[in-house]
C-alpha positions, 0 to 999 in steps of 0.5 A, a space after each residue: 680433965 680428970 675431973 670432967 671425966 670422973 663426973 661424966 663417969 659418974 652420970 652413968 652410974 644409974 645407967 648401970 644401976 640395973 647391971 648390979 647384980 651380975 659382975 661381968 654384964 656390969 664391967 663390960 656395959 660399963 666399958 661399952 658406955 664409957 667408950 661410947 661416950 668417948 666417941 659421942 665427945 663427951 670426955 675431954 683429953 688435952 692438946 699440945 704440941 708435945 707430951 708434957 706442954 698439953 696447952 688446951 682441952 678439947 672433946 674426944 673422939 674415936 682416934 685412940 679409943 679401945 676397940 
C-alpha cells in the first residue's frame, strides 16, 4: 500500500514542478492533488475487519480524507 501511494505521489511531481518556486503555493496544491487524488481513488488503504488483521487492498474514497 505504501509503496502504490509513494508512486502515485511521485507522479504529481512534474504536476507541481511549476509551484517550485513559491513554498507555500507549492504545499498547499500538493495537499489539494494528493487529496483529490484520494477521492478520485487513485491511492489504496487496506480493509479488514479489525486494526491489525487488514486482509485486502482496496481504492480510497472520500470517508476519512482531510477537509
Amino acid at each position: 500500500m505504501d509503496l502504490y501511494n509513494n508512486n502515485v505521489g511521485i507522479s504529481y511531481g512534474p504536476k507541481l514542478a511549476q509551484f517550485g518556486g513559491n513554498a507555500d503555493l507549492f504545499d498547499r496544491m500538493a495537499l489539494q492533488m494528493i487529496n483529490e487524488a484520494v477521492k478520485n481513488g487513485e491511492m489504496r488503504r487496506f480493509r479488514g475487519t479489525d486494526i491489525g488483521v487488514k486482509t485486502s487492498l482496496v481504492k480510497t474514497n472520500s470517508a476519512g480524507a482531510k477537509k
